[in-house]
C-alpha positions as CSV (number, residue, x, y, z in Angstrom):
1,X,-21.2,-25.0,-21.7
2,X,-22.6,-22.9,-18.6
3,X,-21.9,-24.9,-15.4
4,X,-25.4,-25.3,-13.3
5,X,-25.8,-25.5,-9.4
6,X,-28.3,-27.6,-9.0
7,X,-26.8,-30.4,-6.8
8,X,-26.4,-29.8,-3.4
9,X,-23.1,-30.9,-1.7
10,X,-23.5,-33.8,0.9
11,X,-23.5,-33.2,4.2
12,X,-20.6,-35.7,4.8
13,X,-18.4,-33.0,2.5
14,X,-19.6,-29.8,4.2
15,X,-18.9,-31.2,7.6
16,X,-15.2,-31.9,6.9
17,X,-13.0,-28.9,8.6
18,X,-12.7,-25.5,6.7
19,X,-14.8,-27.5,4.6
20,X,-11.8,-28.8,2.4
21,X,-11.2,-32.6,1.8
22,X,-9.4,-35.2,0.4
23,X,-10.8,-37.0,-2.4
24,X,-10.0,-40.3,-1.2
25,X,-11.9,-39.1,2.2
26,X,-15.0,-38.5,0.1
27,X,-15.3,-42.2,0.0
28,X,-17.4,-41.9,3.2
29,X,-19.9,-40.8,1.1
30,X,-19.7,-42.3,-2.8
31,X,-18.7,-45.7,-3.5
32,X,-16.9,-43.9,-6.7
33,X,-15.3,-40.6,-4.9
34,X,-13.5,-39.5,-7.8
35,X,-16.1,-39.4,-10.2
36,X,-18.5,-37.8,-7.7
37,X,-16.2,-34.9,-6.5
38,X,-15.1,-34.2,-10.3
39,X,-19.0,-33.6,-11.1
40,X,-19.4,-31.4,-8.3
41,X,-16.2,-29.4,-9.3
42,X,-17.9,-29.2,-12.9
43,X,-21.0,-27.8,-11.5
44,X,-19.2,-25.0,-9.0
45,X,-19.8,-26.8,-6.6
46,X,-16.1,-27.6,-5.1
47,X,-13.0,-25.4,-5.6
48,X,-9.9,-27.1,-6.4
49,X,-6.9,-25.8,-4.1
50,X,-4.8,-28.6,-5.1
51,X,-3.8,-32.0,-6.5
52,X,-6.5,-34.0,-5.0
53,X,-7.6,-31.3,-3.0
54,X,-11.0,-30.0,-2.6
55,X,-13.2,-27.2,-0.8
56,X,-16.7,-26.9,-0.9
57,X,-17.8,-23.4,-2.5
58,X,-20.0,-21.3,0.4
59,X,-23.3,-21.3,-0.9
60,X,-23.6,-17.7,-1.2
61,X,-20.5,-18.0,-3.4
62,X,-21.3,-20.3,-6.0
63,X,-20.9,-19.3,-9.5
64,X,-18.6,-16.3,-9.0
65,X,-15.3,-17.7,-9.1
66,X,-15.1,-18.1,-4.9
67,X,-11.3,-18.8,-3.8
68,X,-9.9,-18.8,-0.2
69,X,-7.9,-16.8,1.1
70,X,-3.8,-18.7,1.2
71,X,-4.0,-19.0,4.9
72,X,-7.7,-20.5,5.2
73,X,-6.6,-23.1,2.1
74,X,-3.7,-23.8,3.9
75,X,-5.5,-24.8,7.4
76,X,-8.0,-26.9,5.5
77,X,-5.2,-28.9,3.5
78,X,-3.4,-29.3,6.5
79,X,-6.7,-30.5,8.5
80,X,-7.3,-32.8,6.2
81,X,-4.1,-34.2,6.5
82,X,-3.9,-34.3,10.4
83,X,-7.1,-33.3,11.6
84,X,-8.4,-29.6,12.9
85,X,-6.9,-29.9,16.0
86,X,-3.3,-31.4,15.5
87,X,-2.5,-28.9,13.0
88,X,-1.7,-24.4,13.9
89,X,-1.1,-21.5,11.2
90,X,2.3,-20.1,12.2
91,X,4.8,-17.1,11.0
92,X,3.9,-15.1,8.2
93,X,0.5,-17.1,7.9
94,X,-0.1,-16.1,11.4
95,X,1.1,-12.3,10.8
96,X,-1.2,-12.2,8.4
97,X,-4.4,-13.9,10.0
98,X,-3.0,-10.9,12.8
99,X,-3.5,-8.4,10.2
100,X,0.3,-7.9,10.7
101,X,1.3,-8.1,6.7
102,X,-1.4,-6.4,4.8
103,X,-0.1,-7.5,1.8
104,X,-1.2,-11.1,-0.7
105,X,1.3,-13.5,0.2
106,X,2.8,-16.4,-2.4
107,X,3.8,-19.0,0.7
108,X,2.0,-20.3,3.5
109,X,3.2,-21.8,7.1
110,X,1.6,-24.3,9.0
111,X,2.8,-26.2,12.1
112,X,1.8,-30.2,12.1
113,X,3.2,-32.7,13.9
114,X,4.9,-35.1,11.0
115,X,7.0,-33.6,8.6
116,X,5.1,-33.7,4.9
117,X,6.7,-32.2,1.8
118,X,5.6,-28.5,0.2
119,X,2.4,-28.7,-1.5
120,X,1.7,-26.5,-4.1
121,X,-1.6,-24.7,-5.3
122,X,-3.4,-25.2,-8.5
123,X,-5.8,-22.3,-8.0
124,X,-3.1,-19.8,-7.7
125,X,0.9,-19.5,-7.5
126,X,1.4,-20.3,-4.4
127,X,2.6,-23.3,-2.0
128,X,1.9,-24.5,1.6
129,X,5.0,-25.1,3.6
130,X,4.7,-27.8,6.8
131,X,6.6,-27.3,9.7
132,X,7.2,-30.3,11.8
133,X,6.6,-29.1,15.6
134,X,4.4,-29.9,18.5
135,X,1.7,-28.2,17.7
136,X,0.1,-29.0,21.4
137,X,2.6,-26.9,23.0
138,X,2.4,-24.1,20.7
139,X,0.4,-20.6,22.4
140,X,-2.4,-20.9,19.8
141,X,-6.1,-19.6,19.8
142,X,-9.1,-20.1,17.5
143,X,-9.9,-17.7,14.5
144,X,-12.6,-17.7,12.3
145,X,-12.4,-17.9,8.8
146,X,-15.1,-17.8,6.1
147,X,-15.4,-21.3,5.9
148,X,-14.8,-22.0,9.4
149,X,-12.1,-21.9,12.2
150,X,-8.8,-22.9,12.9
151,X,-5.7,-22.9,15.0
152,X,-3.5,-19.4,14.5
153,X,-0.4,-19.0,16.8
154,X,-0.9,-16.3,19.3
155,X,0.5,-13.0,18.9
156,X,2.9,-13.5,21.4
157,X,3.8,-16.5,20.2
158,X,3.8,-15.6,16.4
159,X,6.6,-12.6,17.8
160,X,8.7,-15.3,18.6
161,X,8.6,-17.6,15.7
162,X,9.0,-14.5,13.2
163,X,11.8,-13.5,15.1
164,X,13.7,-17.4,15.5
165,X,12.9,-18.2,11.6
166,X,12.8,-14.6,10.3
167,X,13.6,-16.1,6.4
168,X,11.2,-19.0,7.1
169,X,8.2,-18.0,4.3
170,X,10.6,-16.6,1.6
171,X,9.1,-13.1,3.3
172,X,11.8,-11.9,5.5
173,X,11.5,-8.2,3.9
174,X,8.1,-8.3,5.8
175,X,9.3,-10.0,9.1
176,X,10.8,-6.8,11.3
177,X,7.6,-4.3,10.5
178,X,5.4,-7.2,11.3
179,X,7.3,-8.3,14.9
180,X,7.4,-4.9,15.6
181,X,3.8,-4.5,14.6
182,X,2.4,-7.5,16.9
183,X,4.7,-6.5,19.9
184,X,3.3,-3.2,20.5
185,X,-0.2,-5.2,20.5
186,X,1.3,-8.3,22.7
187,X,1.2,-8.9,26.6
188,X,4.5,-8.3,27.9
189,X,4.3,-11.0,30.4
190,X,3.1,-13.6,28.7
191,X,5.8,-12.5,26.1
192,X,8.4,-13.0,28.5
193,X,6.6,-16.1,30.1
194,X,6.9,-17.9,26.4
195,X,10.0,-16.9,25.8
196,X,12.0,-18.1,28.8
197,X,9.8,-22.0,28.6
198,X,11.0,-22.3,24.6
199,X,14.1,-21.1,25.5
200,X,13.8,-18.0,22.7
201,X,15.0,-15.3,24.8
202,X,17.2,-14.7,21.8
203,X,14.8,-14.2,19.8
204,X,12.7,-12.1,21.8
205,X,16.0,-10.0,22.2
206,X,15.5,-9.7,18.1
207,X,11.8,-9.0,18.3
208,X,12.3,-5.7,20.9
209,X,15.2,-4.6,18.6
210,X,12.9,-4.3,15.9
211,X,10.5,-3.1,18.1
212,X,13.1,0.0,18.9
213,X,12.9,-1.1,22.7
């Protein structure tokens, strides 16, 4: 049977970060979430990233098989976890966000402050990974995403973690091109600045090797 579009989304969905949600945080808004969110994922209305994971379709979108990119899916699970702003996109995520690694990855990274086990996708073969940091300290800026925005690690910062956890990702055959990529584009000083307050002067040592500095 042909799925119709008909019902809007509510408000209270839309509003959630990246627009993904829980479905136990759509109780805000149904008295019976899960029934509720399952008709709207009938009707194209919601995209299902995971096990109890939802994100509303852009509206422009709807009804022609819409899915986020692995990095946005990954900041909205995540923000639904720990909220928007406790949560960053870190290594290879952030090389990609960076435009560092042009290609599709099959892993995702995301700094949160509480350790929480791999989740993986049902949309696609692919898995978040969290890594337990604080994400307060972290150099981080905004950067917008089709649904929304969310926290990336800096390019000087992402440098660093790519260099420290080079295998961190399951990409590491991606890792040297993509430091040496974001250090020609990074601020020297503030490079250097990072490096010496995380104590990773190793691994900025790593990083202008694979620079060829």
């Amino acid at each position: 049977m042909a799925r119709t579009h008909s019902t809007a989304v509510p408000a209270g969905l839309v509003a959630h970060p990246l627009g993904t949600f829980r479905t136990a945080q759509a109780k805000h808004t149904y008295a019976h979430p899960g029934a509720e969110v399952a008709r709207l994922h009938d009707r194209g209305l919601l995209h299902r990233l995971a096990d109890g994971y939802y994100a509303v379709v852009p509206r422009t979108m709807v009804g022609r098989g819409w899915m986020p990119e692995l990095e946005t899916a990954a900041a909205g699970i995540a923000s639904a976890i720990y909220g928007p702003d406790n949560i960053v996109v870190m290594g290879v995520s952030a090389a990609r966000l960076h435009g560092a690694i042009p290609r599709a990855l099959a892993t995702a990274i995301v700094a949160v402050p509480q350790q929480h086990r791999p989740i993986g996708l049902s949309d696609r073969q692919a898995v978040v990974r969290f890594v337990k940091r604080n994400t307060q300290g972290l150099d981080a800026e905004r950067h917008n995403t089709e649904p929304g925005s969310t926290l990336v690690t800096t390019i000087e910062q992402t440098v660093l973690d790519l260099a420290h956890r080079p295998k961190l990702g399951d990409t590491e055959i991606d890792v040297p091109a993509a430091v040496a990529t974001l250090y020609a584009r990074s601020d020297k000083a503030r490079l250097q600045s990072l490096a010496a307050e995380q104590r990773r002067i190793a691994s900025l040592s790593r990083a202008r090797t694979w620079a060829g500095q």
